[in-house]
C-alpha positions in Angstrom: 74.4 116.9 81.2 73.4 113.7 80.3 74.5 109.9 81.9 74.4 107.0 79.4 74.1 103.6 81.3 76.4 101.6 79.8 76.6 97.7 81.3 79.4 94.9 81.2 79.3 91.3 82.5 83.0 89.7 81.6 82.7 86.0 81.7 85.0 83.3 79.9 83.0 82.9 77.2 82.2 85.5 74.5 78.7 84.4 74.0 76.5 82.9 76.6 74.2 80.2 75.6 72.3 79.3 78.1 71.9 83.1 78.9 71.0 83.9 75.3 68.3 81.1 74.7 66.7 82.4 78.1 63.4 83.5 77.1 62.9 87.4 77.4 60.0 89.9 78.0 60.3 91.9 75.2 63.4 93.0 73.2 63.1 96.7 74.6 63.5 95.7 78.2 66.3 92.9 77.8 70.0 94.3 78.5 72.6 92.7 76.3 75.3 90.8 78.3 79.0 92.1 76.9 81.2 90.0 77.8 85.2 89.9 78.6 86.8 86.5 78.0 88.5 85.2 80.8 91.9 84.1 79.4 92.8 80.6 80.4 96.0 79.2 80.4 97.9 76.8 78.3 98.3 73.8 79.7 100.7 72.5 77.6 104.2 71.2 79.4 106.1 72.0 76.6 104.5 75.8 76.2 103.6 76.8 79.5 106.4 75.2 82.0 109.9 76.1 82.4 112.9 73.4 82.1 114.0 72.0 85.6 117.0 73.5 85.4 116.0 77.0 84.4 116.6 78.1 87.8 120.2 77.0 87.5 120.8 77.7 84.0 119.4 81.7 85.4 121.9 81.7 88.2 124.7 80.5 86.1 123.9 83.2 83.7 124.1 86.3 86.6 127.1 84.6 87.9 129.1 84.9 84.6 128.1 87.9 83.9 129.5 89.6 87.4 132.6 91.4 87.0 135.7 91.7 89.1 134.0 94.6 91.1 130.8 93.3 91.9 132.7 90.1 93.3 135.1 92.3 95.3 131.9 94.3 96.6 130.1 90.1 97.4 133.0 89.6 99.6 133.9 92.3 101.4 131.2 95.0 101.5 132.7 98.1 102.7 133.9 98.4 98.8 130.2 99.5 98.5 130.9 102.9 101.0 134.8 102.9 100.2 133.6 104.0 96.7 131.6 106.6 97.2 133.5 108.2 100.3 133.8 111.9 100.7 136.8 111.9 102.7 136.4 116.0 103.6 132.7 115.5 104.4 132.5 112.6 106.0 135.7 111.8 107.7 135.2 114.5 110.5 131.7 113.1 111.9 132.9 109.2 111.1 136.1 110.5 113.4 134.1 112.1 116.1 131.0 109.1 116.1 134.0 106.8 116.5 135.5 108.2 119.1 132.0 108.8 120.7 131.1 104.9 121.1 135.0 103.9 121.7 134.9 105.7 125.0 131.6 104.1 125.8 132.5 100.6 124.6 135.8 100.9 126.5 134.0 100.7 130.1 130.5 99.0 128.7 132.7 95.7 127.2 134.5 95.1 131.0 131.1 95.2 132.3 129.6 93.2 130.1 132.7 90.9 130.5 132.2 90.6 134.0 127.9 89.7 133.8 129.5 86.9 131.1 131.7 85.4 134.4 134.8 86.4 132.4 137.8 88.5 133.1 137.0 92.2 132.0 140.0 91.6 129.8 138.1 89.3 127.3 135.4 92.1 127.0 138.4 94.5 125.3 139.8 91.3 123.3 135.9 90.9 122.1 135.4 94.8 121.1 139.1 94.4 119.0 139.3 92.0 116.0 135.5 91.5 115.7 134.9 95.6 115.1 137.5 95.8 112.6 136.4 92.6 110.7 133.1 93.6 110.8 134.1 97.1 109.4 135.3 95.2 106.4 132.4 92.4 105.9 129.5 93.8 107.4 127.4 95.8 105.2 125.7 98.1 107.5 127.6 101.8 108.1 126.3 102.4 111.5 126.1 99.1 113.2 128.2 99.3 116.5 129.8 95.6 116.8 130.6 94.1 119.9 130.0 92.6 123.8 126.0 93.1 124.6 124.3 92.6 127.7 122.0 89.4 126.4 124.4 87.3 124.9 126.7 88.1 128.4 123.4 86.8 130.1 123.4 83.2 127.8 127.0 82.7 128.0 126.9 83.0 131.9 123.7 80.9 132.1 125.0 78.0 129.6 128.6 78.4 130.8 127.7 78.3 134.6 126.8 74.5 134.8 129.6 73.2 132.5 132.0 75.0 134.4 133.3 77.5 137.2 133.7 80.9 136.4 137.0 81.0 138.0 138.8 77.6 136.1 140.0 78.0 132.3 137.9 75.7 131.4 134.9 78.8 131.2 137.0 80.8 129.3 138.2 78.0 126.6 134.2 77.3 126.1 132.7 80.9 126.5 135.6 81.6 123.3 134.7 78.3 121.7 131.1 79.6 121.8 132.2 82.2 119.7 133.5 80.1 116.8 130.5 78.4 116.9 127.9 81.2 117.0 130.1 82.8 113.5 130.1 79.7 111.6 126.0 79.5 112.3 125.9 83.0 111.0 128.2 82.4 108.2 126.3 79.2 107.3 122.6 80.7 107.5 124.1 83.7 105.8 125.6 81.8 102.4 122.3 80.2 102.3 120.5 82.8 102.9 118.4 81.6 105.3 117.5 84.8 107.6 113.8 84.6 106.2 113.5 82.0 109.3 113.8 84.6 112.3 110.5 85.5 110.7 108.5 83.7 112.6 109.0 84.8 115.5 106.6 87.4 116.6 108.0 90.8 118.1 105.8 90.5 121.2 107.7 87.0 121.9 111.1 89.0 121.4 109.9 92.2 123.4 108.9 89.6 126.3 111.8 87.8 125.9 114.0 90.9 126.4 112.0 92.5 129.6 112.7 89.0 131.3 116.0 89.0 130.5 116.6 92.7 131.4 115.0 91.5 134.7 117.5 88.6 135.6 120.2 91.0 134.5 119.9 93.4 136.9 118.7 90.6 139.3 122.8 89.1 138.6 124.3 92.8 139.0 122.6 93.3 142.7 125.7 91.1 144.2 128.2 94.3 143.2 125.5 96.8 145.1 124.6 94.4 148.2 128.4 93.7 149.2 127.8 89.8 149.2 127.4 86.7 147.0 124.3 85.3 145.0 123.7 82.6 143.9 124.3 82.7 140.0 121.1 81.4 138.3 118.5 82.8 135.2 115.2 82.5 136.9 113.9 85.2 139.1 113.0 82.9 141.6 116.1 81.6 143.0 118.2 85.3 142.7 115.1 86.9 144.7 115.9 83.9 147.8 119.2 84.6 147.4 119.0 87.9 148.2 117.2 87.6 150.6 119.1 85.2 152.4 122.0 87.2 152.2 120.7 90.4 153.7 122.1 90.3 157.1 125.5 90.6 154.9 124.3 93.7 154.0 127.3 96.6 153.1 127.0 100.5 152.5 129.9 101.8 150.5 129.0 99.9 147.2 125.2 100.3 147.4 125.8 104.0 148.0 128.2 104.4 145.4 126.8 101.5 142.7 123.3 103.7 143.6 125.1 107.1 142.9 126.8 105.8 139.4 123.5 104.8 138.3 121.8 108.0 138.9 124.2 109.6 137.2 123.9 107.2 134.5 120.3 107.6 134.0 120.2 110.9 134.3 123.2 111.7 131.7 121.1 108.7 129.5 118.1 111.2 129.4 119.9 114.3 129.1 121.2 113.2 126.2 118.1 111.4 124.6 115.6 114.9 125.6 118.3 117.5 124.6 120.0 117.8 120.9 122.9 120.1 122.6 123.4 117.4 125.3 123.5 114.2 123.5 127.2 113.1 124.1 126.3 113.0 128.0 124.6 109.7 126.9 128.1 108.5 125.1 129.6 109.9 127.8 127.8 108.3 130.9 129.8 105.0 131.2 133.3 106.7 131.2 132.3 109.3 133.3 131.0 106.2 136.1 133.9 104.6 135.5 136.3 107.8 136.4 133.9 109.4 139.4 133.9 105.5 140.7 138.1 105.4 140.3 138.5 108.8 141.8 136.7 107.7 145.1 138.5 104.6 145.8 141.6 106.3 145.1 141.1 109.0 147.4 138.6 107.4 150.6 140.3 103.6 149.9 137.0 101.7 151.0 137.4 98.1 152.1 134.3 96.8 151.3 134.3 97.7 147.9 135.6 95.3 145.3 137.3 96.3 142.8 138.4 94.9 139.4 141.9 93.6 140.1 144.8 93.7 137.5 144.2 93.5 133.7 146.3 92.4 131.9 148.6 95.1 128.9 149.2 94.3 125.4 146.7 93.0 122.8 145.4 89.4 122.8 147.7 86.5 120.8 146.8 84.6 118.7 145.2 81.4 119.0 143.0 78.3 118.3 140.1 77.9 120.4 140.0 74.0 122.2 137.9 72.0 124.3 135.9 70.8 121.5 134.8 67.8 123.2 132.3 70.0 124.7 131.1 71.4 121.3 128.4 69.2 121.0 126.9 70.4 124.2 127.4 73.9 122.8 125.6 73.8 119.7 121.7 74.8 121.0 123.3 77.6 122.9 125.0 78.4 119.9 121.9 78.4 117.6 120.5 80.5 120.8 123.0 82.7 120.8 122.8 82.8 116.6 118.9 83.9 116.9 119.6 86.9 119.3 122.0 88.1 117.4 120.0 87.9 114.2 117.0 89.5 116.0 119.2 92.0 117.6 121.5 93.0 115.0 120.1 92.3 111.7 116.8 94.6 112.8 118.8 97.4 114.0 121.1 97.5 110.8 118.1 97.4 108.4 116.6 100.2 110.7 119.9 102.4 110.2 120.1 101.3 106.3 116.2 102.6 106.1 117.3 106.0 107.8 120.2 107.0 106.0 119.2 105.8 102.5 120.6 102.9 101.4 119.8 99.2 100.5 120.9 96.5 103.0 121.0 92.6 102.5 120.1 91.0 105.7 122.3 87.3 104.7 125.1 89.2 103.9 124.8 91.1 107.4 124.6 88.1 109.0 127.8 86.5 107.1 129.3 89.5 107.9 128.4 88.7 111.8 129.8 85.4 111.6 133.2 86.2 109.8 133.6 88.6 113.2 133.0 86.2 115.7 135.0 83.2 113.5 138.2 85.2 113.0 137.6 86.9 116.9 137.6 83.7 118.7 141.2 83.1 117.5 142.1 86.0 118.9 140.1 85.2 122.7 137.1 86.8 121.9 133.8 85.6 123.5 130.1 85.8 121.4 129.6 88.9 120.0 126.8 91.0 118.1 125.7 94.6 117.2 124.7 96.7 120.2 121.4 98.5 120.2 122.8 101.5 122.3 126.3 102.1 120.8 124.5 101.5 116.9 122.1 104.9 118.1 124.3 107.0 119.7 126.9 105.9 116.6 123.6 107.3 114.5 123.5 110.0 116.2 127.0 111.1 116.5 126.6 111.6 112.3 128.6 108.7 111.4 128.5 108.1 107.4 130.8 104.6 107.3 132.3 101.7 108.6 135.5 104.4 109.1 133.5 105.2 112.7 133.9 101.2 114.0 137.4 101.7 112.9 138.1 104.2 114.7 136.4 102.8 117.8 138.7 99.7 117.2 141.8 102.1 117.1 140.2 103.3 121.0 140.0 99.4 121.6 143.6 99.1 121.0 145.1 102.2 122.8 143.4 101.0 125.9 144.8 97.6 125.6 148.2 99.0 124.9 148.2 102.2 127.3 145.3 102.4 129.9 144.9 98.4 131.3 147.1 99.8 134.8 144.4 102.6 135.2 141.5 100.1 135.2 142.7 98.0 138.0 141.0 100.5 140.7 137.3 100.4 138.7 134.4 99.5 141.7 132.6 96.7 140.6 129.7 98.4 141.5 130.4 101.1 139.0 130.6 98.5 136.1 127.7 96.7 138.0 125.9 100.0 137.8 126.6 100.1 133.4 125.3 97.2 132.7 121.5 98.4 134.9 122.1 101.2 133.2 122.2 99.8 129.6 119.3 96.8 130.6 116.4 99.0 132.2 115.6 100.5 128.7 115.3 97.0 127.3 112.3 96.9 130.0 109.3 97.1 127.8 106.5 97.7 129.2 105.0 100.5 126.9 104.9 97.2 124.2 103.2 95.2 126.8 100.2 98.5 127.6 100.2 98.8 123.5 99.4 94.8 123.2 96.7 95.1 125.7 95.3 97.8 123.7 95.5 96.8 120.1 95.7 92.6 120.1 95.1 90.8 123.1 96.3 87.5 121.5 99.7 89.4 121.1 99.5 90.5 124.7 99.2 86.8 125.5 102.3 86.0 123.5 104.2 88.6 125.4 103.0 87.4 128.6 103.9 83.7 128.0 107.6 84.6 126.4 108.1 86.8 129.7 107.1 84.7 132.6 108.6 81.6 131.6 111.6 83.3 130.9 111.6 84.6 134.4 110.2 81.4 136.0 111.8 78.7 133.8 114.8 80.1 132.8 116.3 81.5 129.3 116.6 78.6 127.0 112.9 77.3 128.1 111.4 80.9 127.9 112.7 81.3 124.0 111.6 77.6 123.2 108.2 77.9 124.3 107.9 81.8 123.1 109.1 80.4 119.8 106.8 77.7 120.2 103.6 79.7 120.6 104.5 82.1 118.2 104.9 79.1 115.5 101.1 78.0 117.1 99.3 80.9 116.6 100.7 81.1 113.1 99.5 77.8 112.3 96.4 78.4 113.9 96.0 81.5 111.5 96.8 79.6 108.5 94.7 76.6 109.2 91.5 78.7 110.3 91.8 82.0 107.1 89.0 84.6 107.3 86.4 83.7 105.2 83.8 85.9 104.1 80.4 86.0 103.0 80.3 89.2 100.4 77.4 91.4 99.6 76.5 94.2 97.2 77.0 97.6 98.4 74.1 99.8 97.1 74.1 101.5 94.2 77.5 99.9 93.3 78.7 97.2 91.9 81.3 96.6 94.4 81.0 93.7 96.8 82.2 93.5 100.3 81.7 92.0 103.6 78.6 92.1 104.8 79.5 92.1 108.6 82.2 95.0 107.8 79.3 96.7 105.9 75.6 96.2 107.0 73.9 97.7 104.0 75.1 95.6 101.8 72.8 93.2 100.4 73.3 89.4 99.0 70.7 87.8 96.5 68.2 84.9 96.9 69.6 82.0 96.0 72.8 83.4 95.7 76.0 82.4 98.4 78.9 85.0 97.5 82.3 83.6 99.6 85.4 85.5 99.3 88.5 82.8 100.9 91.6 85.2 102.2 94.4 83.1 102.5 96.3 80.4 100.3 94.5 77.8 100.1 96.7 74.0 100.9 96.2 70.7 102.8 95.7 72.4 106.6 93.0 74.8 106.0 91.3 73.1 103.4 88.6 71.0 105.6 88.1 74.3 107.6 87.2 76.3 104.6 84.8 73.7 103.0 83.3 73.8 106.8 82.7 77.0 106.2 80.9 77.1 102.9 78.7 74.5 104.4 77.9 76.7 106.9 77.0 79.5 105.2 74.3 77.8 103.4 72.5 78.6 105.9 73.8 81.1 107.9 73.5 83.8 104.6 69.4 83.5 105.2 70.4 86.0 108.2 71.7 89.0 105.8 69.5 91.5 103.7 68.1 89.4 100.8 67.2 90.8 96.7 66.5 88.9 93.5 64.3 86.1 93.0 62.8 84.5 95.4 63.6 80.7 95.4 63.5 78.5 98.6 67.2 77.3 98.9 70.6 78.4 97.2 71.7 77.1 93.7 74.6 78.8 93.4 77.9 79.3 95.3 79.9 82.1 94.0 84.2 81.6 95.2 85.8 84.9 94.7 89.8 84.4 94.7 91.6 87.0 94.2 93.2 87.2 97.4 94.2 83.6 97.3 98.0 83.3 96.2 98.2 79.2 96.0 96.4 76.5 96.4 98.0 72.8 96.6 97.3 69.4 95.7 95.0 68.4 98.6 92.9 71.7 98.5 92.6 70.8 94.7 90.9 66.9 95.1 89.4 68.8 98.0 87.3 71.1 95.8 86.5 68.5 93.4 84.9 67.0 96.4 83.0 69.7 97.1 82.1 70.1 93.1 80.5 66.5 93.0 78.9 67.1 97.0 77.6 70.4 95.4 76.5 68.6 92.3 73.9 66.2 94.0 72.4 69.0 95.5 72.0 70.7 92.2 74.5 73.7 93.4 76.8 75.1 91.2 79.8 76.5 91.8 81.4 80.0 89.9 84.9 80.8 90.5 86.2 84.3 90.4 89.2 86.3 89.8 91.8 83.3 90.5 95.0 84.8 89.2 97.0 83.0 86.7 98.8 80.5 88.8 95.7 79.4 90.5 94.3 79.4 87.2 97.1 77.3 85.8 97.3 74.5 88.8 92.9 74.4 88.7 93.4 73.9 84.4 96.2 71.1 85.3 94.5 68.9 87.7 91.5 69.2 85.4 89.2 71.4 88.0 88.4 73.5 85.5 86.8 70.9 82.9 85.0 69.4 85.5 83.2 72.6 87.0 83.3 74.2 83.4 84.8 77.2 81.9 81.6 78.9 81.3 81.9 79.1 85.5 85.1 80.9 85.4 84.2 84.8 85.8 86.5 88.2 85.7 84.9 90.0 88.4 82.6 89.1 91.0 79.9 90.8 89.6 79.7 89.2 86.3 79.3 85.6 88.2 76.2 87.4 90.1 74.6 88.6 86.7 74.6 85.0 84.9 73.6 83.4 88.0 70.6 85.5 88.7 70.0 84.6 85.2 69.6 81.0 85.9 68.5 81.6 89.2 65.1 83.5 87.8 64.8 80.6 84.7 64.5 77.8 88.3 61.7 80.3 89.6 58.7 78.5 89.4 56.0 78.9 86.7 58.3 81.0 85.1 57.8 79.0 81.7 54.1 79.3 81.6 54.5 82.9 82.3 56.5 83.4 79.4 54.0 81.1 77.1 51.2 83.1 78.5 52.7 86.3 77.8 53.7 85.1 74.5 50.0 84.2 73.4 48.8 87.1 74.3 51.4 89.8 73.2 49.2 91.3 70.1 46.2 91.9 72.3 45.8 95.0 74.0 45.5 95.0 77.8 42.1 96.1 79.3 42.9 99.4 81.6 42.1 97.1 84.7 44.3 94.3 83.5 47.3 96.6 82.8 46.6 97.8 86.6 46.9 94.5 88.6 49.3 93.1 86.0 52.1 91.4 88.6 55.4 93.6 87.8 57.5 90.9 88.1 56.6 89.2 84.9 58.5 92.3 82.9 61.7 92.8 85.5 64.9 92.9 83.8 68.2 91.6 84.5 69.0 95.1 86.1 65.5 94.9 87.9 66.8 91.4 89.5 70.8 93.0 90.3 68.8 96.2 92.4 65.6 95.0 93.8 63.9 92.3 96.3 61.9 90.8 94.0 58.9 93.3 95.2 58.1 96.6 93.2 57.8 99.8 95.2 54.8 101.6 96.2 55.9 104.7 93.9 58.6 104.2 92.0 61.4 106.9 91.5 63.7 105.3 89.6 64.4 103.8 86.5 64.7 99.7 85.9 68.7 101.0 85.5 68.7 102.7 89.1 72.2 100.5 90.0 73.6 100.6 86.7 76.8 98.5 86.5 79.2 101.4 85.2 78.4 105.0 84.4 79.9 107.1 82.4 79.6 110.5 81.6 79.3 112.3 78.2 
């Protein structure tokens, strides 16, 4: 089998001239340069650039073309599942799902009513209308919609220093919240603007939620203890609380709150570790809520307080009022808004993912906010899908949004039928739900993975949870947000910048810190930038290429030898844009570069780079002969140029060319230096020193090898 050596150097010309007119040893040993043109674009306004309003003109276009369906499916979703229902296969396990999470929301939306500082009444209104409007706007099939523990925990926290829990005053604002929150959602969601809960990190959110989970339970102890706490969101002031209060210490409810929530937990885990068993988790709250009735009803303990009368028949309708508080509403609202994006919008795209089909994140979110607008006319407080109910909804089978109607029709029958029965409910046994439902939002596993993996993540988490605990919600999520926004920046002003070397035998070039044995060429700086490059990081960057000047006299060295680099080699492909500022800022560097008698090569910028470099004339002024394909084919004309700078190389090639027709003496062909007949290949592979004995050929790291 034989291997033909076949070579290629693409460069944007399809010639080289000041490559060709290089003198050469002897036409046997030079290697041809082939070259790829580079293809540069047009810059041309009128050929290359789009009209303003294309953008306009393209959106028009889709919009005309929609037809009465596909606006009927824009506006109200659940045409998408309504479609394509099979009513004999999927109307059993939508029924059964439904009726699953409709017995758990029943007792879960009264507890979670209660850690709001409402009436457990307003938690039924809020798992009514918004579950059944959701069922028609939302797009996600398994999302469960209604009354979660966190946004209870913000509604109480913000609520608590406006007003007392007990006036009418709370109520009006905690259902006037709930207008605001679903015209956010509505708002962010017609303009699509989800894309900016990106930013925050999911160690800030996973802190965030084990602080919260914290103060939770923290708020629930007052239903176990027997007394009053103080009503507050930092740990500090519940813990003296507490403690204050202990010589009011009572029995009954911490036995029976402890009881419920043993049963609870272990009904949670019977249902998570066994297949066979997993309606015991659906089935935990209701069966609290009935052992917890049962006792009072039979032993009639004084000291346990119970949930009082509820009042039957489903909620009227109404406009929400005390809008002259609204203004001190709206950053709880856009609170509020954020945790239900995080909350909800990343457990329906988790579903969608799971059971196959395609979910738009705005429209979830509009869908969100038409459920807590047209809710809070009907006395509905902040709502937002629950992480529990959503996976035991998954895991009941259920297909569609027929499974949250159902669990609306469970909704109603208790509102109509059952409200007498829940007079006798223990607080302690709602108190002992809502632990229940918080401790698994207790993360530590993410905090021991952090530590492991990224300790600046780790950090992030640890920030996010202590100020949340020590400072309070709203502080806790502003400066979580806020040092998740830092470190971003921080990442984007200071990108990874890497010095790139050969790997042997190869013509691949990589880091030479990831890989040691790579080698970089004298004279030579190869940089590879890995991020966009714009105003911020620009100075950072060109510190950088500074610095490796003469930092790269550290690495593994081939080629030439020459005492200080001549060329700096930019390889871009994994730069995406690059902005006015970063442009004049490498024309800087060109003309810094320039008096210094260092050139700069640019390769691989893809065509957008390409295009903004062409238009601000950067690629004039550097020249397009600079402008390479690959990496490699910037290295080959530079060690061109780089061995014509050498020193006495002219006289070498006039002495050799004076005395080409005489024949060498034996001795003088012996000590002739080899240097004087290396070829370009000789200069890509070696150290500018020939071998003791050598074993290979002048093509012993051929550029590209094929096989015949």
């Amino acid at each position: 089998m034989r291997m033909e050596i076949t070579t290629f150097a693409s460069h944007s010309y399809s010639d080289l001239p000041s490559a060709a007119s290089m003198p050469t040893t002897s036409s046997s040993s030079t290697r041809p340069i082939r070259v790829i043109p580079m293809q540069h674009p047009n810059t041309n306004p009128t050929s290359s650039s789009l009209p303003p309003n294309v953008a306009i003109s393209q959106w028009a276009s889709k919009v005309r073309g929609m037809t009465w369906l596909q606006w009927l499916e824009f506006f109200l979703p659940c045409i998408r599942w309504i479609r394509i229902y099979k009513w004999r296969e999927y109307f059993q396990v939508d029924l059964m799902a439904g009726i699953t999470v409709g017995v758990m929301l029943v007792p879960q939306s009264m507890s979670y009513a209660k850690l709001a500082g409402l009436q457990p009444i307003y938690g039924l209104y809020s798992g009514f209308v918004p579950i059944f409007m959701y069922a028609i706007f939302g797009s996600s099939r398994q999302l469960a919609v209604g009354p979660v523990a966190l946004v209870s925990l913000l509604v109480s926290n913000v609520l608590g220093s406006v007003a007392d829990t007990s006036s009418e005053l709370y109520t009006e604002l905690a259902i006037l919240l709930a207008l605001m929150v679903g015209i956010l959602e509505c708002i962010m969601g017609l303009l699509r603007l989800g894309w900016l809960i990106r930013f925050i990190s999911h160690s800030v959110i996973s802190g965030f939620t084990t602080a919260s989970a914290i103060v939770i339970g923290l708020s629930q102890a007052k239903y176990f203890l027997g007394y009053e706490i103080d009503r507050s969101s930092k740990i500090i002031p519940l813990v003296k609380s507490i403690i204050a209060g202990a010589d009011k210490f009572q029995w009954p409810p911490f036995v029976l709150g402890s009881v419920m929530l043993a049963i609870l937990l272990v009904m949670k885990h019977l249902g998570k570790s066994r297949k066979y068993l997993r309606f015991l988790r659906a089935a935990g709250p209701l069966t609290a809520v009935v052992l917890g009735t049962l006792f009072v009803k039979i032993f009639h303990p004084p000291s346990i307080s119970l949930v009082g009368e509820i009042p039957q028949g489903l909620p009227k309708f109404s406009v929400p009022r005390a809008f002259e508080y609204a203004e001190s509403l709206i950053p709880t609202a856009f609170l509020i808004t954020g945790v239900a994006i995080l909350e909800s919008v990343g457990i329906a795209k988790a579903l969608a993912a799971k059971n196959g089909y395609e979910l738009d994140s705005n429209q979830e979110l509009f869908g969100l906010g038409v459920s807590n607008v047209l809710g809070s006319f009907f006395s509905a407080y902040p709502t937002t899908g629950s992480f529990s109910r959503s996976a035991v909804n998954h895991e009941s089978g259920a297909k569609s949004g027929v499974s949250g109607i159902v669990s609306g029709i469970i909704i109603t029958c208790a509102l109509l039928f059952l409200t007498p029965l829940f007079e006798s409910i223990p607080q302690s046994a709602l108190a002992a739900i809502v632990i229940s439902a918080v401790i698994g939002l207790v993360d530590y596993d993410e905090a021991i993975f952090l530590w492991r993996v990224d300790k600046k993540d780790f950090l992030l988490w640890t920030i996010t949870s202590s100020m949340t605990l020590f400072l309070g919600i709203e502080i806790g999520v502003l400066v979580g947000v806020g040092a998740s926004l830092a470190f971003v920046i921080h990442e984007s002003a200071n990108p990874h910048v890497a010095v790139l070397g050969r790997l042997p035998g190869t013509t691949v070039y990589r880091n030479v810190k990831q890989y040691p044995e790579a080698y970089t060429y004298n004279g030579i700086v190869i940089v590879r930038i890995d991020a966009p490059i714009y105003f911020a990081n620009i100075s950072y960057i060109k510190d950088r290429l500074r610095e490796y000047e003469v930092v790269v006299d550290s690495y593994t060295r081939r080629g030439p030898e020459v005492e200080r680099i001549n060329f700096v080699i930019i390889e871009m492909a994994p730069v995406t844009y690059i902005d006015s500022s970063a442009v004049q800022a490498l024309k800087d560097l060109y003309q810094e570069y320039k008096l210094r008698d260092i050139q700069i090569a640019i390769s691989n910028p893809n065509p957008d780079i390409l295009l903004t470099l062409s238009k601000s004339g950067l690629v004039e002024l550097i020249g397009k002969e600079w402008y390479f394909v690959r990496v490699h084919d910037a290295v080959q004309v530079c060690l061109q140029h780089v061995q014509s700078l050498k020193p006495g190389y002219e006289s070498s090639q006039s002495s050799r060319s004076s005395t080409s027709d005489e024949k060498p003496s034996f001795l003088s062909q012996l000590f002739k230096p080899r240097e004087e007949s290396r070829t370009p290949t000789d200069l890509e592979s070696g150290n500018g020193r020939p071998p003791l004995a050598p074993i290979r050929d002048s093509q012993s790291e051929p550029l590209l090898s094929k096989e015949h």
